[in-house]
C-alpha positions in Angstrom: -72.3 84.5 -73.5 -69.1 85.1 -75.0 -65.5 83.4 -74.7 -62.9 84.9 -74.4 -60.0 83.3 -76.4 -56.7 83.6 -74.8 -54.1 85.7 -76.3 -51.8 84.1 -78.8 -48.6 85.2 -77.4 -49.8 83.5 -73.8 -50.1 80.3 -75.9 -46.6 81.0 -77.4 -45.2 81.5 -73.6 -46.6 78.5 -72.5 -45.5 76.3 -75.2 -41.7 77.4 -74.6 -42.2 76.7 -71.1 -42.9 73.3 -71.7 -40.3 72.2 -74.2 -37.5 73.6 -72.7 -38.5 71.2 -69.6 -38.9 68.2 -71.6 -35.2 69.5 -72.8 -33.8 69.5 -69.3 -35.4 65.8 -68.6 -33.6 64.5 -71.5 -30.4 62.3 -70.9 -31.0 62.4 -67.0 -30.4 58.8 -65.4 -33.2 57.9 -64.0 -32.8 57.0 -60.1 -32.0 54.0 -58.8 -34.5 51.5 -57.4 -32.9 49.6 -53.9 -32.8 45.8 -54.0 -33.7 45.0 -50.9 -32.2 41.3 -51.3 -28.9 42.5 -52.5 -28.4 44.7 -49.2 -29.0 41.9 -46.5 -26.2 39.4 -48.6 -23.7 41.8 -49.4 -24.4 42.9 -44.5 -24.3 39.2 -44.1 -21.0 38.5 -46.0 -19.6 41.2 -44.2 -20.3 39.7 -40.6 -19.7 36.2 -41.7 -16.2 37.6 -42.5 -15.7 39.5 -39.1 -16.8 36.3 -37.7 -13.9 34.3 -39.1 -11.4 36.6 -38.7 -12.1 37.2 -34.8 -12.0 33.0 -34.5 -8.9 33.2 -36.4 -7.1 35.2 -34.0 -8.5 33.7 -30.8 -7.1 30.5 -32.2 -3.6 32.1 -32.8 -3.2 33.3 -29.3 -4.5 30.6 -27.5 -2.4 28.0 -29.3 0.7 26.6 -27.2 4.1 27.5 -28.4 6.2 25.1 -29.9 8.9 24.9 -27.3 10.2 21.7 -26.9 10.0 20.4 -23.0 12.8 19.5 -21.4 14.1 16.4 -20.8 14.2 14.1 -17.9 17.6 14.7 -15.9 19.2 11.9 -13.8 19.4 12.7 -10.2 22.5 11.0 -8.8 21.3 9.8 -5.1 23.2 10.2 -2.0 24.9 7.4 -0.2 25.1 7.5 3.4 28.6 6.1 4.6 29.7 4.9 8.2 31.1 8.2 9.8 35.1 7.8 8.7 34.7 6.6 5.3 34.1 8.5 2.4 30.5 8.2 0.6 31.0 6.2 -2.8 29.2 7.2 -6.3 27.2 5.5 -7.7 28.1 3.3 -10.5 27.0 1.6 -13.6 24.5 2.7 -16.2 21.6 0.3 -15.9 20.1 2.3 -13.4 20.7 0.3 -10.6 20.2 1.8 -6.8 23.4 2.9 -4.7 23.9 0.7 -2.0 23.1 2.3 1.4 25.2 1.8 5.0 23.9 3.4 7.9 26.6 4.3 11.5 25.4 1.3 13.9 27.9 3.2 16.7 25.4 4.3 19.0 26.2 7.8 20.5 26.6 8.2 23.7 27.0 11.8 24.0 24.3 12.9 25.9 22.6 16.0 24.5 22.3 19.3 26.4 20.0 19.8 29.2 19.2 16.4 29.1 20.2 13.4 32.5 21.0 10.2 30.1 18.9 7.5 31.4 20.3 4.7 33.3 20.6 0.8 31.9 17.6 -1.6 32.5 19.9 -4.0 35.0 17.7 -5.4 37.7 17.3 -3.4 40.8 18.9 -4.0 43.9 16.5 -5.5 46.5 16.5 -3.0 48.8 15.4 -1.1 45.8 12.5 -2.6 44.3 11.2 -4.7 47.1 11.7 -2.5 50.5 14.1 0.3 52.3 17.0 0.0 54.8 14.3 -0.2 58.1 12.2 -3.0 55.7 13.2 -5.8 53.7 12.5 -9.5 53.6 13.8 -12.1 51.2 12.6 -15.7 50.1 14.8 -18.2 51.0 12.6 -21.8 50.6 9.4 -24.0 50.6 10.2 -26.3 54.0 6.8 -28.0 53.4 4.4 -28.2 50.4 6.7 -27.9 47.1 4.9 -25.9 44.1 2.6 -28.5 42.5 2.1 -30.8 45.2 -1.0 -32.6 44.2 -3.7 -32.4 47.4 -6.9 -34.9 47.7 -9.9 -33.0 48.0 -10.6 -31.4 51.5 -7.1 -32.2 52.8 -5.8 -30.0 55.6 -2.4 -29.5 55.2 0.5 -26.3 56.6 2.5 -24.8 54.0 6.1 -23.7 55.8 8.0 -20.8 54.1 11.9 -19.8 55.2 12.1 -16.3 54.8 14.7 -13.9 56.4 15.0 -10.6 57.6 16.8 -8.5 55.1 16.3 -4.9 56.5 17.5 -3.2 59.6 14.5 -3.4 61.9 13.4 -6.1 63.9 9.8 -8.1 63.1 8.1 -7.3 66.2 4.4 -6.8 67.6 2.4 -5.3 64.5 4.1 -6.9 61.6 2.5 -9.7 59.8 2.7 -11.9 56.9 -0.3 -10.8 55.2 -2.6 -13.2 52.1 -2.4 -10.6 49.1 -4.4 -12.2 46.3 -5.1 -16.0 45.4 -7.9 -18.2 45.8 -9.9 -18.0 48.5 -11.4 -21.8 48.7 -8.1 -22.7 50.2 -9.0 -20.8 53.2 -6.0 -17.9 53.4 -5.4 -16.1 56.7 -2.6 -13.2 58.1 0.7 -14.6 60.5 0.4 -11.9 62.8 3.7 -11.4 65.0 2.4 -11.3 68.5 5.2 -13.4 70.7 8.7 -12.5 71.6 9.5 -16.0 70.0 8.0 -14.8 67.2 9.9 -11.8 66.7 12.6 -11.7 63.9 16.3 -9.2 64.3 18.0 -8.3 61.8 19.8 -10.9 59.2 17.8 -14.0 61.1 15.5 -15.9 59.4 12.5 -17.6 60.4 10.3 -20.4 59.1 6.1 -19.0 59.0 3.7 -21.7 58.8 0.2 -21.1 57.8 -2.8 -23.5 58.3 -4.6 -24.4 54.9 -7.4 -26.7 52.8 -7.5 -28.3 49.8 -11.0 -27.1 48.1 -13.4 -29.7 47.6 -13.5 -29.3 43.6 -10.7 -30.6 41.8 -8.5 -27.7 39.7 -5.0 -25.7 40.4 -5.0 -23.3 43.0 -2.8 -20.5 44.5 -2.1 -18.3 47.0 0.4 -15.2 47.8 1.8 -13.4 50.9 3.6 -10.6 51.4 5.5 -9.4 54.8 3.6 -5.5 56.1 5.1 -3.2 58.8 3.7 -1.9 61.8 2.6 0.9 59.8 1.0 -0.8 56.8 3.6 -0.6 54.5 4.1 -3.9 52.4 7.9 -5.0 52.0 10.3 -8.2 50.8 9.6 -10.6 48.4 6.3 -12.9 48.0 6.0 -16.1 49.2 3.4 -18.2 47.8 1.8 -21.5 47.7 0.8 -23.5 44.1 -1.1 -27.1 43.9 -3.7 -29.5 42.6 -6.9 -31.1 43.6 -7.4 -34.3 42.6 -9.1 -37.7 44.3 
């Protein structure tokens, strides 16, 4: 079998082709190879310096300014004065206090609206202790001074002078009745059942009551008061203060 030699001018065709390519490849830079390393230093320089410059101006803003504060100013106090007078300043620069005075006149001008309230003197009698119909008043122990000293057992009557004060007359149902005290001394009510008994107005009468000295040695009492026909309790107490003792 035969072979069949190519042509020369196809060799010649092919052999320009290929020189004038190596020609074009001549004096080309050849491309750049990336460095891996170099790209992730050169990213983290750059956010390193975005970093520092964001602190930076979070630092300026937030910084305080560098106003000076003020100073401390003196208040000058107020002195009170009595009313009249006119208030004096304060003097001297150690620091010392002003000296105070206060108006001791009390006012009596009542306010508005309001009824002033009357002075603590002590009541009238007929006040405090009764009315015009009811009064009685204290006038003396006739037997049995406060602190007598009584042996144990002892009966003895304790005689009051009292007087009739009001405007009504102590008649049937008014009595002289035991209001508190002890009852060891054996207490009981002066009833007023007898005409010679009864009491007009402005006399005064002397009420004896019937008592015994306790057994048990010690201070005891007693009080009375005068009561109406209706209950109501009037006049001053009358009562009776002694000892035990053998």
């Amino acid at each position: 079998m035969l072979v069949r030699k190519p042509p020369r001018r196809t060799l010649l065709i092919l052999l320009t082709a290929a020189l004038t390519l190596a020609a074009c490849n001549v004096g080309a830079a050849p491309a750049p190879t990336s460095d891996i390393n170099a790209i992730n230093t050169a990213a983290l320089a750059t956010a390193m310096a975005q970093i520092s410059a964001q602190q930076t101006q979070t630092a300026l803003v937030a910084a305080p300014t560098s106003t000076s504060l003020p100073t401390n100013t003196a208040i000058p106090l107020v002195t009170f004065a009595p009313s009249g007078q006119a208030a004096a300043s304060p003097t001297g620069s150690g620091g010392a206090l002003p000296t105070v005075s206060f108006n001791i006149t009390p006012n009596t001008t009542p306010l508005a609206g309001f009824t002033p309230i009357a002075s603590s003197a002590a009541p009238a009698a007929t006040a405090s202790l009764g009315d015009a119909c009811n009064n009685s008043a204290f006038e003396g122990d006739v037997t049995i001074p406060d602190g007598s000293v009584m042996k144990p057992g002892e009966d003895f009557i304790k005689t009051w002078k009292i007087r009739n004060t009001g405007s009504c007359t102590w008649d049937e149902g008014y009595s002289l009745v035991f209001i508190g005290g002890d009852r060891a001394i054996d207490p009981y009510d002066f009833k007023f059942k007898n005409g010679d008994d009864f009491v007009s107005p402005g006399e005064a009468i002397d009420i004896s009551i019937d008592l015994t000295a306790p057994l048990a040695e010690g201070k005891y009492q007693g009080t009375w008061r005068m009561q109406n026909d209706q209950g109501y309790y009037f006049g001053t107490l009358v009562s009776v203060y002694f000892e035990v003792k053998k």
